[in-house]
C-alpha positions in Angstrom: 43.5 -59.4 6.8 39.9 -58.1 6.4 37.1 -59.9 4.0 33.8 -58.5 3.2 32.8 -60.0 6.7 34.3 -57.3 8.7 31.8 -54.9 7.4 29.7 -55.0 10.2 32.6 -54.1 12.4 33.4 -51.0 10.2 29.6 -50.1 10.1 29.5 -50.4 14.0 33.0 -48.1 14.7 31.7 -45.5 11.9 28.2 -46.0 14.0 29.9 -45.1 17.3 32.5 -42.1 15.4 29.6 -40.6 14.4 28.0 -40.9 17.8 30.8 -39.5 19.4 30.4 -36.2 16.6 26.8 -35.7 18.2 28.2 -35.6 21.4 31.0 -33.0 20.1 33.6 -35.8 20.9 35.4 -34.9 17.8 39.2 -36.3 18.3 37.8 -39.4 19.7 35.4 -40.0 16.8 38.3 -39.6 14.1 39.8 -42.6 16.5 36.7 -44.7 15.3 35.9 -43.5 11.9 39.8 -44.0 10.7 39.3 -47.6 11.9 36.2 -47.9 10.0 37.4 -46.6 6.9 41.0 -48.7 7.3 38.6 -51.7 7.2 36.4 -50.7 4.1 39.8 -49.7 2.2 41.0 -53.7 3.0 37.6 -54.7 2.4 37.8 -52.9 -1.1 34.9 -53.5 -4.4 31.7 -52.4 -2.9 32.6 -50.3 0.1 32.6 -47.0 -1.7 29.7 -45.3 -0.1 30.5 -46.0 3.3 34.0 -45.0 2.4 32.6 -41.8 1.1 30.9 -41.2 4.6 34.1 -41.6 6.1 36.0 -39.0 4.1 33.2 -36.5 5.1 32.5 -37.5 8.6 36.5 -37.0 9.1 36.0 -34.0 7.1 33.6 -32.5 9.9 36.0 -33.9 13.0 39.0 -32.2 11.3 36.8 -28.9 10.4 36.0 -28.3 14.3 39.3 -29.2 15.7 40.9 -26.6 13.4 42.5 -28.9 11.3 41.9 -26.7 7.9 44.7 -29.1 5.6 42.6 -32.5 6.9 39.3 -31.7 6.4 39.7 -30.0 3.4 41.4 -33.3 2.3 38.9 -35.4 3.8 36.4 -33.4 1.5 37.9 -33.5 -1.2 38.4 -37.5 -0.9 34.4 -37.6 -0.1 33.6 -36.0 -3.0 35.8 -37.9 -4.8 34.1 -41.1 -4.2 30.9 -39.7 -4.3 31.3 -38.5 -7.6 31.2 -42.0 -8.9 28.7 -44.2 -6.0 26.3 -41.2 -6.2 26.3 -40.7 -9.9 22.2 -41.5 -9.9 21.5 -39.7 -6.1 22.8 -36.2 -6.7 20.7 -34.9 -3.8 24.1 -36.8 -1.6 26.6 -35.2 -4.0 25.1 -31.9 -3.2 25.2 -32.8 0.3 29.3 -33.4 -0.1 29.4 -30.7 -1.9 27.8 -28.3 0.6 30.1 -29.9 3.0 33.0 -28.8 1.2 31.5 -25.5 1.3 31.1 -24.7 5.0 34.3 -26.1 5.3 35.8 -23.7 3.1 33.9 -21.1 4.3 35.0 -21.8 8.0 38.2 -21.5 7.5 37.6 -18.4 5.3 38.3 -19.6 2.1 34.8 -19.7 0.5 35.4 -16.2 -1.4 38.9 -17.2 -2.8 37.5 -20.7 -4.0 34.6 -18.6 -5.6 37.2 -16.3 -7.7 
């Protein structure tokens, strides 16, 4: 069982997933960032940014190892979230939803979406 305690362990395995993004390390930062997020989703009331970070830093992972299905999840799940935690800070919405855009427009969707 997790309690608001283990947060610092999720912030520290997000810290290190998205480490492991810089360094192009995508499959072993989804490793890390699925643990983080497993913790904040125990964790529960009050973990919904960091939660939202998750969802789009497993979004990017997904998006460069091909995986079109996952990361447009993953967006979709960021956004989500993010609709609600960043009701008041729309410049981070619009950084979710930009997100969702590149993704779509890697895997050649952006046109269709657009229609």
């Amino acid at each position: 069982n997790y309690s608001p305690g283990h947060s610092a362990i999720a912030g520290a395995l997000n810290y290190v997933g998205n480490t492991l993004i810089e360094q192009k390390n995508y499959e072993e930062a989804k490793n890390y960032i699925n643990e983080s997020l497993m913790i904040y989703n125990a964790i529960g009331v009050g973990k919904n940014k960091e939660r939202a970070a998750c969802y789009a830093s497993l979004a990017l992972c997904a998006r460069e190892l091909g995986e079109k299905d996952s990361s447009l999840s993953n967006c979709k799940r960021a956004i989500e979230i993010g609709e609600d935690v960043y009701a008041k800070t729309p410049k981070i919405l619009c950084i979710l939803l930009s997100n969702h855009a590149d993704t779509l427009e890697h895997f050649g969707l952006l046109e269709e979406a657009l229609e």
